[in-house]
C-alpha positions as a printed NumPy array, in Angstrom:
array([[-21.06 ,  11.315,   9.065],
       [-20.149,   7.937,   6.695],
       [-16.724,   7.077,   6.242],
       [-14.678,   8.962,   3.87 ],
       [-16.896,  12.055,   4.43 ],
       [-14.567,  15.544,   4.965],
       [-16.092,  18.064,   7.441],
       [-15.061,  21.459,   8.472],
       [-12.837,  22.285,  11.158],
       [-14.779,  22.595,  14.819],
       [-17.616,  20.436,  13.475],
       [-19.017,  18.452,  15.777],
       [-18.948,  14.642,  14.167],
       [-20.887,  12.164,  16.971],
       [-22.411,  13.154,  20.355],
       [-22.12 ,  10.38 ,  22.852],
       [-23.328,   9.583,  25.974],
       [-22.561,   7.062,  29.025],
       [-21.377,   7.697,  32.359],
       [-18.2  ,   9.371,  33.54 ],
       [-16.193,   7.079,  34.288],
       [-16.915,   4.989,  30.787],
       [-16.468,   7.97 ,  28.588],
       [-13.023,   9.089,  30.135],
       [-11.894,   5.244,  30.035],
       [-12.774,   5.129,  26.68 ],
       [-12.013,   8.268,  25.352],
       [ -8.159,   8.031,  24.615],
       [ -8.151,   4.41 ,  22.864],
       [-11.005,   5.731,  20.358],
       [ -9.81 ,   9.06 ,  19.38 ],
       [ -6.237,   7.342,  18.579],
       [ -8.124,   5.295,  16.44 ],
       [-10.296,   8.247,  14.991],
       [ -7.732,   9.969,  14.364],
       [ -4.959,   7.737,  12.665],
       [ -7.625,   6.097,  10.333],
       [ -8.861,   9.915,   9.094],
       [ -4.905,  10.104,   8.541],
       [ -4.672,   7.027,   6.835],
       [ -7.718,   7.903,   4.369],
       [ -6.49 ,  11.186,   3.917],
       [ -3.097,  10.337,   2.889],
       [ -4.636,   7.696,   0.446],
       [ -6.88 ,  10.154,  -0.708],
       [ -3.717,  12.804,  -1.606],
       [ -1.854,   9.619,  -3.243],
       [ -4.803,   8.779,  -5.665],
       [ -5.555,  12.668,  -6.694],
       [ -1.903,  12.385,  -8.135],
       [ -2.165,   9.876, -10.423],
       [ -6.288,  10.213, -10.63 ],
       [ -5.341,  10.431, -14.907],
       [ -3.954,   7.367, -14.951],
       [ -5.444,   3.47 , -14.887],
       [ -2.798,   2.693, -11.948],
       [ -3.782,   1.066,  -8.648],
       [ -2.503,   2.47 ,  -5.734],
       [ -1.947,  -0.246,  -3.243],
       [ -0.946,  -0.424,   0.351],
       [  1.314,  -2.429,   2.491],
       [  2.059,  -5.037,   5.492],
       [  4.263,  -1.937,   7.002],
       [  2.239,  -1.334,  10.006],
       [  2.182,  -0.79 ,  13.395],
       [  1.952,  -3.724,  15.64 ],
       [ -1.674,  -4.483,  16.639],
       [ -2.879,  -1.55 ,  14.551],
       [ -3.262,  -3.614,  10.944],
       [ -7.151,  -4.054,  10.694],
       [ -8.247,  -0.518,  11.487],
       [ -5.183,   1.106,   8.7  ],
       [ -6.361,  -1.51 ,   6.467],
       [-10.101,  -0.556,   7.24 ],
       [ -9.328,   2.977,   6.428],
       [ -7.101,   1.993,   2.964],
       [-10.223,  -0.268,   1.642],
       [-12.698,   3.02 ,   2.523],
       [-10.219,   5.094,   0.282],
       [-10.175,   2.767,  -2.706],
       [ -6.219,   1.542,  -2.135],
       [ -6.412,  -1.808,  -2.157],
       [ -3.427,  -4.424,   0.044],
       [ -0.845,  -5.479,  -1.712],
       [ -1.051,  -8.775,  -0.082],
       [ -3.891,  -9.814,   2.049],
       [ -1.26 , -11.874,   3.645],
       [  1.603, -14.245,   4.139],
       [ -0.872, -17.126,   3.231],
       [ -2.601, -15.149,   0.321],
       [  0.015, -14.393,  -1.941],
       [  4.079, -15.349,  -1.817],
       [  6.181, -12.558,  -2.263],
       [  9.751, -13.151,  -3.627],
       [ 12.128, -10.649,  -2.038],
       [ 15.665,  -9.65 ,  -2.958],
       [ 16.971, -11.741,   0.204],
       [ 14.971, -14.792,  -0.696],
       [ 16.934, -14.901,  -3.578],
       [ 20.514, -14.809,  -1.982],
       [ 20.092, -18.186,  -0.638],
       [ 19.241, -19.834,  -3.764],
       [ 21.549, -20.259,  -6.583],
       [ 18.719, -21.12 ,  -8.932],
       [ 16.131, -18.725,  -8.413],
       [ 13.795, -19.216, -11.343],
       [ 13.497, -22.898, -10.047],
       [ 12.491, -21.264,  -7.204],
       [ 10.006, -19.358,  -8.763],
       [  8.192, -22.02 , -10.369],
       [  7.664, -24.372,  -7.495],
       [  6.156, -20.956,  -5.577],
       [  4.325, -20.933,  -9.131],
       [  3.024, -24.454,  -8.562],
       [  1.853, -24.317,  -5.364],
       [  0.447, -20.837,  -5.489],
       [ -2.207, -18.667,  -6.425],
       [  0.006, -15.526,  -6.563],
       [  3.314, -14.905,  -7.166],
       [  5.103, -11.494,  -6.48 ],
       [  9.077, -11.383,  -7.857],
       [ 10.926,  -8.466,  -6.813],
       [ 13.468,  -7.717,  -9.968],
       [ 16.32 ,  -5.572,  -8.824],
       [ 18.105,  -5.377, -12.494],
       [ 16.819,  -5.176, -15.599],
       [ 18.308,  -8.515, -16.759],
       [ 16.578, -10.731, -13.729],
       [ 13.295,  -8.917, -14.449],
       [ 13.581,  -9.688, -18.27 ],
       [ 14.214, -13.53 , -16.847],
       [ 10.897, -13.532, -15.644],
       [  8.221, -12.714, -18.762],
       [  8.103, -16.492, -19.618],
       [  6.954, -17.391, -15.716],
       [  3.369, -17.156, -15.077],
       [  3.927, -14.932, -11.717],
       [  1.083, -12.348, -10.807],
       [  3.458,  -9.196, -11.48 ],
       [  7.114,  -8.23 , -11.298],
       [  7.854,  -5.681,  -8.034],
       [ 10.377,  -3.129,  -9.376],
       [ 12.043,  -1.805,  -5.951],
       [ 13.943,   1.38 ,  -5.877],
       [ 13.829,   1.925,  -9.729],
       [ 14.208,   5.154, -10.75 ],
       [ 12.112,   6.982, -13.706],
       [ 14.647,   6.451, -16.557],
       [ 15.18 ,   2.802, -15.301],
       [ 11.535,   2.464, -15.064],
       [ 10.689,   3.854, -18.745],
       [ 13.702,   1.376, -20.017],
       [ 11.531,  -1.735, -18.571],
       [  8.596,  -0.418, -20.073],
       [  9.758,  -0.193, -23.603],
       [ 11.137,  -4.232, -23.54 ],
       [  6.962,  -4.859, -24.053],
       [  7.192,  -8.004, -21.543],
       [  4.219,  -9.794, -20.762],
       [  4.513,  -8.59 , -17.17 ],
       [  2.111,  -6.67 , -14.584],
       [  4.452,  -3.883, -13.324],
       [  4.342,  -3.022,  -9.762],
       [  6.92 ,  -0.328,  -9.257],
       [  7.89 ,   0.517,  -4.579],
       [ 10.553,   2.003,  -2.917],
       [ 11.412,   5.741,  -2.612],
       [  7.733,   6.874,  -3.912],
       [  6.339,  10.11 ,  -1.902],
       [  3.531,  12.681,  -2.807],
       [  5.994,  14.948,  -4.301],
       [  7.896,  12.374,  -7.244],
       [  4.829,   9.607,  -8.078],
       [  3.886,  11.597, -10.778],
       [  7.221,  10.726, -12.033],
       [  6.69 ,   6.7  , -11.791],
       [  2.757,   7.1  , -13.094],
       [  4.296,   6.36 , -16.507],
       [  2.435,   4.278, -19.191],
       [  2.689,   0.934, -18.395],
       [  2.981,   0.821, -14.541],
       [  0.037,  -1.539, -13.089],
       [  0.418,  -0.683,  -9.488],
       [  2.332,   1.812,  -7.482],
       [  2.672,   0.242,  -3.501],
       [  3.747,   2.244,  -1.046],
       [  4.836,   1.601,   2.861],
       [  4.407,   5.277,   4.18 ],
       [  0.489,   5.222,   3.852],
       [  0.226,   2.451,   7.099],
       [  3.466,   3.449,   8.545],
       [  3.974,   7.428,   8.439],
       [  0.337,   7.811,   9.652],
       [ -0.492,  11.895,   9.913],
       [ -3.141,  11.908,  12.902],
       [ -6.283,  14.044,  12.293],
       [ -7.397,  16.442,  14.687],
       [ -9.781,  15.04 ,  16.875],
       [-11.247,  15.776,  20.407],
       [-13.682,  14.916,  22.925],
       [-15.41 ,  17.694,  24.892],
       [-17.507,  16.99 ,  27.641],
       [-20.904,  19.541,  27.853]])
């Protein structure tokens, strides 16, 4: 089977052979693998179908398990939802807590600007995100916005890329997949992994 491929329950996905002692050594490390990525891809899979009639990117996170980052990612990529951030070094993200130890932040913004390809602000009000449609960052992370405060950001019409976070499951997204909205990130699809059913029978 290729990746992304669904198959019916009890179907029999790779035969393997090797000796005894390999396959039982092995055995527990690779289903754990098989069966968090599946869970991965699935979940990314029930994200997109969501908001499948809108142009919005579904993105995932750095929120993973320790060790575990290149085979979630693997499984993200393979479902279409691209990282939010490769990594520290690929884009800067300005947080909330950055913030509190400046006292000029848009200062700070523009030397990240400067020396940067990318430039992620996270706006917690309104009024700091409006601050930002003159700065040439990559988009504007709205954290823990609800819909109404959402659809109010919209309607301003600032020159921004929207990514909206925080608080987003399978049941409300529809509610943030409003006009507008760029990218929707979310933390659960690398860090709430469902495992997939897997197991390996020896014959």
């Amino acid at each position: 089977f290729k990746d992304g491929q669904y198959t019916k329950k009890n179907t029999i996905i790779a035969v393997i052979f090797g000796s005894n002692h390999s396959l039982l050594r092995a055995e527990r490390v690779a289903l754990n693998y098989l069966q968090a990525m599946s869970g991965t891809y699935d979940l990314c899979k029930r994200f997109q179908k969501k908001i499948k009639h809108t142009k919005i990117k579904l993105l995932h996170t750095r929120k993973t398990l320790p060790l575990f980052r290149s085979p979630l990612k693997e499984a993200c990529i393979a479902a279409g939802c691209m990282p939010h951030r490769e990594d520290l070094s690929t884009a800067v993200l300005i947080k909330e807590n950055h913030l509190k130890f400046t006292t000029n932040p848009i200062e700070l913004i523009k030397k990240a600007i400067a020396n940067n390809k990318k430039v992620v602000v996270e706006a917690k009000t309104l009024k700091f995100a409006k601050s930002l449609d003159q700065l040439k960052i990559d988009r504007v992370l709205l954290d823990n916005f609800t819909p109404l405060m959402l659809k109010k950001f919209i309607q301003c019409n600032l020159n921004l890329k929207i990514e909206v976070s925080g608080s987003v499951n399978l049941k409300n997204i529809q509610k943030f997949a409003i006009k507008g909205v760029h990218y929707i990130s979310i933390g659960a699809l690398t860090k709430n992994i469902e495992s997939k059913d897997f197991s390996m029978l020896i014959v």
